[in-house]
VMD Tcl script that builds the backbone (N, CA, C; Angstrom):
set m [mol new atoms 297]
animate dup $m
set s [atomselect $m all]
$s set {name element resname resid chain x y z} {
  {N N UNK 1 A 0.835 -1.185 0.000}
  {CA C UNK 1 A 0.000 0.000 0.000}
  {C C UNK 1 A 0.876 1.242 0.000}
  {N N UNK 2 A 0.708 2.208 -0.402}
  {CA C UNK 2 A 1.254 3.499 -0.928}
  {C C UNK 2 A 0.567 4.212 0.121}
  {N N UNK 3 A 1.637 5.101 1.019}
  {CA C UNK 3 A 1.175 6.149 1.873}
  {C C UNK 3 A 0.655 7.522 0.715}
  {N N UNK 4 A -0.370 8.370 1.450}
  {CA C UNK 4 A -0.645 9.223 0.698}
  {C C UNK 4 A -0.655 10.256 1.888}
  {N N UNK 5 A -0.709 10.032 3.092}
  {CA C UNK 5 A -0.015 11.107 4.045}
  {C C UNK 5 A 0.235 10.640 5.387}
  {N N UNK 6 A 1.160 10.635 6.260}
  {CA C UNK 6 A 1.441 10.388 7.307}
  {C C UNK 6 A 1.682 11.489 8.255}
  {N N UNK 7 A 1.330 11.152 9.497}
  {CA C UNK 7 A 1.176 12.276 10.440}
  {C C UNK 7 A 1.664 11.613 12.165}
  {N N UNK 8 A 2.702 12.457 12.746}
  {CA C UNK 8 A 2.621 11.629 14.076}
  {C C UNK 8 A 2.897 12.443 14.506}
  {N N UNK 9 A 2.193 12.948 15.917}
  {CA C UNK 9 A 1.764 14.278 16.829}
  {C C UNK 9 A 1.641 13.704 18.193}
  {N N UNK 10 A 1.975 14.475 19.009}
  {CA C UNK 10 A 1.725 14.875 20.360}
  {C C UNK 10 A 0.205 15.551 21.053}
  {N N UNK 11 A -0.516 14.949 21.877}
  {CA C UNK 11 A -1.690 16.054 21.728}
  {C C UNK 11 A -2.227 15.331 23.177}
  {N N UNK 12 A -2.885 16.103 24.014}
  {CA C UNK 12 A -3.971 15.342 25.115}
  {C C UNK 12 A -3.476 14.301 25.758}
  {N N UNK 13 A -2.233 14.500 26.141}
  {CA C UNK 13 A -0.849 13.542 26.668}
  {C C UNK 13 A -1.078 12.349 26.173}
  {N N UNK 14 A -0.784 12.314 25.129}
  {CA C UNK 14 A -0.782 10.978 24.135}
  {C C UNK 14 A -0.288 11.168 22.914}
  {N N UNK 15 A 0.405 9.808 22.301}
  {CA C UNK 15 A 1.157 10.155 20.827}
  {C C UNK 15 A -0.048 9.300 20.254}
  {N N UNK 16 A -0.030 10.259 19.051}
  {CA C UNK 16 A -0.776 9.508 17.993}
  {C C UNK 16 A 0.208 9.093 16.365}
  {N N UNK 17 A -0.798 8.488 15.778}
  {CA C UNK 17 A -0.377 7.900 14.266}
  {C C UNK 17 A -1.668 8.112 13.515}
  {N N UNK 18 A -1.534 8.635 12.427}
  {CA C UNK 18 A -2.347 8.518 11.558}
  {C C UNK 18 A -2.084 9.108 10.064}
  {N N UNK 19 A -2.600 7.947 9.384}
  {CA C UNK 19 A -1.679 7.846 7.909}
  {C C UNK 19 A -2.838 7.141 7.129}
  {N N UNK 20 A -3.031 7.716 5.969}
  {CA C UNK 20 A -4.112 7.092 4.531}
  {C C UNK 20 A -3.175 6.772 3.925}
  {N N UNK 21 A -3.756 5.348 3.284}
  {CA C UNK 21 A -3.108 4.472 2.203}
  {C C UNK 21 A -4.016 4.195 1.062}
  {N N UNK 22 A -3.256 4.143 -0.010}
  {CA C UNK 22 A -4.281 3.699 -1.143}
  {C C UNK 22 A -3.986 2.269 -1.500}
  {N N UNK 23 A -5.013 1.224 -1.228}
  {CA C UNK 23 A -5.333 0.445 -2.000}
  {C C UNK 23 A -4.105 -0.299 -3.067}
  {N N UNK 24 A -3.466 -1.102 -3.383}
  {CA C UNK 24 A -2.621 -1.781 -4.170}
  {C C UNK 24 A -4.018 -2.325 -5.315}
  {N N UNK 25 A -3.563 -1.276 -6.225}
  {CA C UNK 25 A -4.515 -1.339 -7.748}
  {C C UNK 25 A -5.764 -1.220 -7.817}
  {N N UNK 26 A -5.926 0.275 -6.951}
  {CA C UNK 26 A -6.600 0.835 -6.870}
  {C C UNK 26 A -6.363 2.336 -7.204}
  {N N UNK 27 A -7.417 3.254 -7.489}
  {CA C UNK 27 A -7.162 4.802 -7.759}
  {C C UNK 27 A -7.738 5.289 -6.458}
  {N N UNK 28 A -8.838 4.841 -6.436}
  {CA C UNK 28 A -10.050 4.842 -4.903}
  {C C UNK 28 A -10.118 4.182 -4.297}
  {N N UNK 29 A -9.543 3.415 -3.713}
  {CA C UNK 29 A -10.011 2.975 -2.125}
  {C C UNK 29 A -8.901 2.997 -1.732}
  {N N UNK 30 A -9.182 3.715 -0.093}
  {CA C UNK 30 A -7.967 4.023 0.764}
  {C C UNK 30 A -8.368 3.613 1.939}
  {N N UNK 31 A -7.464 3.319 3.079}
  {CA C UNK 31 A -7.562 3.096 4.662}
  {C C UNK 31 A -6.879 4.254 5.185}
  {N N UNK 32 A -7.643 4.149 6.625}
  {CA C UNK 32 A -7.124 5.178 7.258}
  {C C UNK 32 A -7.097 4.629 8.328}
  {N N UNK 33 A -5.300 4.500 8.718}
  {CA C UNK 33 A -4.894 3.984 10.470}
  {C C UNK 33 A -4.762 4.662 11.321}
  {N N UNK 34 A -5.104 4.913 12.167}
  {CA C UNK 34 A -5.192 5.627 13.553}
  {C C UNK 34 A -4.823 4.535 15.044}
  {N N UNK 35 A -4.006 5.082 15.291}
  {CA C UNK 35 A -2.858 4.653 16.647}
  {C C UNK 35 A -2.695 5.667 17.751}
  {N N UNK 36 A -3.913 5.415 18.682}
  {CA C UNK 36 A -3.122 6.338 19.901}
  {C C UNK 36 A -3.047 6.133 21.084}
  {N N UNK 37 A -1.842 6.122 22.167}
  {CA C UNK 37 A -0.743 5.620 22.856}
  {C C UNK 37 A -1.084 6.584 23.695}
  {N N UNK 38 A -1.560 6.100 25.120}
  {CA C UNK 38 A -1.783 6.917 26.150}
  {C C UNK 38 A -1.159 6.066 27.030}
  {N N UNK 39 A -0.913 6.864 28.192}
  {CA C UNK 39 A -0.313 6.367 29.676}
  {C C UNK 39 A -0.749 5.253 29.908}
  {N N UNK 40 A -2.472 4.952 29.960}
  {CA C UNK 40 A -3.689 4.286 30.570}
  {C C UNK 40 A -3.754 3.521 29.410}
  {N N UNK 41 A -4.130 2.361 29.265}
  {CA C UNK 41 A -4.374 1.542 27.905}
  {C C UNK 41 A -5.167 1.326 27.478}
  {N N UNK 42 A -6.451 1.541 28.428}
  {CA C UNK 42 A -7.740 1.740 27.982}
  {C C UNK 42 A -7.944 3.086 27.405}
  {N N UNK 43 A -7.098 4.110 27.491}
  {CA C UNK 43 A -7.490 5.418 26.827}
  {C C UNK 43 A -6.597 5.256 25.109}
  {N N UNK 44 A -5.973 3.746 24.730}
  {CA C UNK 44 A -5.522 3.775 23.982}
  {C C UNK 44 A -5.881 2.832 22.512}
  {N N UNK 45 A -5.495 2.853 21.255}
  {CA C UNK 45 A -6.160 1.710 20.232}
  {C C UNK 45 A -5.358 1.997 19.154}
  {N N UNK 46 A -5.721 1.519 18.306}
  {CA C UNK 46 A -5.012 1.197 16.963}
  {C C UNK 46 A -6.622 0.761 16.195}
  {N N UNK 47 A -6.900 1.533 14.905}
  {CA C UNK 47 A -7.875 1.128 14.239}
  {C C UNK 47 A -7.593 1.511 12.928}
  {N N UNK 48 A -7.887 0.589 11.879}
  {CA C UNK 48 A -8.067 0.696 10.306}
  {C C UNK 48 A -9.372 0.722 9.330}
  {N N UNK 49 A -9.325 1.515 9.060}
  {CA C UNK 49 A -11.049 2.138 8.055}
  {C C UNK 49 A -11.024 2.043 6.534}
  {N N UNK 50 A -12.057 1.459 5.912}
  {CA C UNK 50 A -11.837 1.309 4.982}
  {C C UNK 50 A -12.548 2.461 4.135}
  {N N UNK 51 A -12.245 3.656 3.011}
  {CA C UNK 51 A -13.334 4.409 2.434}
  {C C UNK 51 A -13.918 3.826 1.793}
  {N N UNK 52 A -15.270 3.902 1.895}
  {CA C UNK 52 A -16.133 3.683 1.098}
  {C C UNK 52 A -16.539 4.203 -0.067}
  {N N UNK 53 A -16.430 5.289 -0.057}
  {CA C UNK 53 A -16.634 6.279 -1.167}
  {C C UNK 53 A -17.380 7.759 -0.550}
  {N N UNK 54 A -18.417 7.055 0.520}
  {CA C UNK 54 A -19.271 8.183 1.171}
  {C C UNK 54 A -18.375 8.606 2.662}
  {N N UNK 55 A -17.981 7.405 3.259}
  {CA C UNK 55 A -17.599 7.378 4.282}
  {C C UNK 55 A -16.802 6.572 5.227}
  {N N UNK 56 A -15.818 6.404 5.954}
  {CA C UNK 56 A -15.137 5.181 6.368}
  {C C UNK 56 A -16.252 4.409 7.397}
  {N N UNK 57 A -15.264 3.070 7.110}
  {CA C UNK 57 A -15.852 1.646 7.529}
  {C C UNK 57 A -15.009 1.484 8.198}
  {N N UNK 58 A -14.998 0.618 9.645}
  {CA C UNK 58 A -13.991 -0.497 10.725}
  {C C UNK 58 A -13.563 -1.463 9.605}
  {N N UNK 59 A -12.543 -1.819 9.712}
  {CA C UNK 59 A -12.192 -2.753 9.515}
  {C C UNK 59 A -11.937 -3.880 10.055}
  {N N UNK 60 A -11.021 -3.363 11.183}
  {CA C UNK 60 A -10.120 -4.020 12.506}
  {C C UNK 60 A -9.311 -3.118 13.523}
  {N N UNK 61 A -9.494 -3.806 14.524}
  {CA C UNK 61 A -9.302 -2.561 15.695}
  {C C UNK 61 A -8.359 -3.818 16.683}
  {N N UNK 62 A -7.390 -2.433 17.480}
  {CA C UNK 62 A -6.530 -3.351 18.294}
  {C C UNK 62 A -6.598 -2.627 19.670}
  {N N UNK 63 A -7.042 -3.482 20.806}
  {CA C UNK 63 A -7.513 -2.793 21.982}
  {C C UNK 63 A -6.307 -2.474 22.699}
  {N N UNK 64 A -6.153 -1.033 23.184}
  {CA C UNK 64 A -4.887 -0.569 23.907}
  {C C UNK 64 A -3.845 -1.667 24.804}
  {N N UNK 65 A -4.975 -2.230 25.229}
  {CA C UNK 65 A -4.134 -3.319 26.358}
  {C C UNK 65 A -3.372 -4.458 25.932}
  {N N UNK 66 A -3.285 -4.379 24.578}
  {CA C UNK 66 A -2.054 -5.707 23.722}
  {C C UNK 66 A -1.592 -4.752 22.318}
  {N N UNK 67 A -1.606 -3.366 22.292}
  {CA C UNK 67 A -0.793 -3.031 21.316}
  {C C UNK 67 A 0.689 -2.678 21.672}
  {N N UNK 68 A 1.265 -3.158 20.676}
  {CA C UNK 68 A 3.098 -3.557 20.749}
  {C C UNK 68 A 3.808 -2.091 21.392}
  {N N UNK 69 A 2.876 -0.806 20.650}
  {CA C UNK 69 A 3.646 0.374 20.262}
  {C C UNK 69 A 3.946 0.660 22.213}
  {N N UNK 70 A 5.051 1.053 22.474}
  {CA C UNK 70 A 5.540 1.893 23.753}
  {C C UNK 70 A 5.978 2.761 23.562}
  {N N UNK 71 A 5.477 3.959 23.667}
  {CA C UNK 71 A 5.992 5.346 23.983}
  {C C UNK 71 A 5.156 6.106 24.849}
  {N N UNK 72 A 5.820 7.495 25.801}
  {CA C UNK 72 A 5.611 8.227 26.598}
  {C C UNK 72 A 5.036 9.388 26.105}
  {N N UNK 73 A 3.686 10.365 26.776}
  {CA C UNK 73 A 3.816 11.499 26.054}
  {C C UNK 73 A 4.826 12.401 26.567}
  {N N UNK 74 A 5.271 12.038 27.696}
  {CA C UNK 74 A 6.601 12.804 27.889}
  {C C UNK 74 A 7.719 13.014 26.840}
  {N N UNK 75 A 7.846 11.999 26.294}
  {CA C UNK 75 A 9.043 11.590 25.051}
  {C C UNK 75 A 8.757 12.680 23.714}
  {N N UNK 76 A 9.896 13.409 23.788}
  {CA C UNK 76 A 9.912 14.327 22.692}
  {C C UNK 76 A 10.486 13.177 21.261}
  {N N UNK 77 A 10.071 13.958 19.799}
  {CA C UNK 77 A 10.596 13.744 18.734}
  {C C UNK 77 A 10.283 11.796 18.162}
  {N N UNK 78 A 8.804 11.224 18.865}
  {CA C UNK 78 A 8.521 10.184 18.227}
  {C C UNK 78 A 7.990 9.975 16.919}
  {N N UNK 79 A 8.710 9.197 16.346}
  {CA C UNK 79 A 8.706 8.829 15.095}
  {C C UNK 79 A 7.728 7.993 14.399}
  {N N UNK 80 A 7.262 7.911 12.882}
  {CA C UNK 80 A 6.368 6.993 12.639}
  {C C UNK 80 A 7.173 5.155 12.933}
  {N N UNK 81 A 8.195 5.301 12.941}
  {CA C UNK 81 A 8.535 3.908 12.943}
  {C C UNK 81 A 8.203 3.270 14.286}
  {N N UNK 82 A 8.009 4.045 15.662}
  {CA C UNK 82 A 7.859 3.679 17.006}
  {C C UNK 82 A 6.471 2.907 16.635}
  {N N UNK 83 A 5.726 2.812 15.814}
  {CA C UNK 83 A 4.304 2.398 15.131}
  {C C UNK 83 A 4.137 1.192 14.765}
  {N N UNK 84 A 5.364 0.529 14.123}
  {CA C UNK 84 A 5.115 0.022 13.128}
  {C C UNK 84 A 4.991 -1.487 13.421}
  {N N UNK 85 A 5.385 -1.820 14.313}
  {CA C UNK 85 A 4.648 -3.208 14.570}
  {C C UNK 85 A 3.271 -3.336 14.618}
  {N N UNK 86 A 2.148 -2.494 15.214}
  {CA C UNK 86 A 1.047 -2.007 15.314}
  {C C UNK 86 A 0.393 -1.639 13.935}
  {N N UNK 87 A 0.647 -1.072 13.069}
  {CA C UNK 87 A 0.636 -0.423 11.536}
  {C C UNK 87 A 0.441 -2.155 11.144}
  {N N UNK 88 A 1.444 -2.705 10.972}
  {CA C UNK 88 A 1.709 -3.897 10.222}
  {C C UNK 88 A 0.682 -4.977 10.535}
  {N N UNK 89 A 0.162 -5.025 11.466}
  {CA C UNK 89 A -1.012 -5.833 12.375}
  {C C UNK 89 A -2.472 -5.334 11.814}
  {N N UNK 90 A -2.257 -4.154 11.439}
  {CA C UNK 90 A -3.576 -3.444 11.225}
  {C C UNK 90 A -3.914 -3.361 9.810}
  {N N UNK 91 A -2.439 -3.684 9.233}
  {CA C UNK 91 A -2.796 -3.694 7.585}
  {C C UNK 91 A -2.956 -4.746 7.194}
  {N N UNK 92 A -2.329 -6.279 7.363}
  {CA C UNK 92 A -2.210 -7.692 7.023}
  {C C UNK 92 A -3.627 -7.760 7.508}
  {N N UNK 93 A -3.846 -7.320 8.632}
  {CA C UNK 93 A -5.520 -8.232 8.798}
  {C C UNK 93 A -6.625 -7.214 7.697}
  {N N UNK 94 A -5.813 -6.280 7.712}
  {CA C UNK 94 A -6.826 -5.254 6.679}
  {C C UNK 94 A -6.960 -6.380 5.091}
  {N N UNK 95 A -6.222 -6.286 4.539}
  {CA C UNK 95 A -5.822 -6.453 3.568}
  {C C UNK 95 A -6.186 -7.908 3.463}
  {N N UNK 96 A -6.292 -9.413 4.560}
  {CA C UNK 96 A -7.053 -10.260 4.546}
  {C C UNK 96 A -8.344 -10.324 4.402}
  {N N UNK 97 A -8.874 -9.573 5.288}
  {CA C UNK 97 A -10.367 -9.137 5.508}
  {C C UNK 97 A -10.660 -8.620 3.859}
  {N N UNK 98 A -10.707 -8.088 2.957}
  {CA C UNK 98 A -10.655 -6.968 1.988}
  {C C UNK 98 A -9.924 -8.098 0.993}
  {N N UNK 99 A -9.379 -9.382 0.878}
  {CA C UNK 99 A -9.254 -10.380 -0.128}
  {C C UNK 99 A -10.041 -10.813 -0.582}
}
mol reanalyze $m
mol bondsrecalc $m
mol representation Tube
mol addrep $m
């Protein structure tokens, strides 16, 4: 899948992720992953959406309390790669689901 924008921010003492992908042979259909990493793990998730055309769909969701990603919002300068075990979980089952 081809990123078409990636974003990783600091906000509401929590790091987030969130990045649209297009589709492998596709023009239109994209996912949109969202990853965010709080202190508390219940204030935290990992979820992938599929567009529909009108509007995103769930795909698959990963409940705070078994996602891989560890980081602090204390921690300055986190990167999209701190993600990516989490990312990779969220796209393979995407991309099964969507076979």
């Amino acid at each position: 899948m081809k990123a078409i924008k990636t974003t990783v921010y600091n906000s509401n003492q929590s790091w987030y992720f969130d990045e649209i992908r297009r589709l492998p042979n596709s023009q239109m259909s994209m996912v949109h992953i969202m990853i965010r990493k709080n202190a508390y793990d219940a204030q935290s998730y990992g979820k992938i959406e599929l567009w529909t055309g009108t509007a995103w769909s769930l795909i698959h969701s990963i409940p705070g309390e078994v996602l891989d990603t560890s980081c602090s919002y204390t921690e300055k300068n986190v990167t999209a790669s701190r993600f990516a075990e989490d990312v990779k979980d969220l796209v393979d089952t995407a991309l099964e689901v969507l076979a």
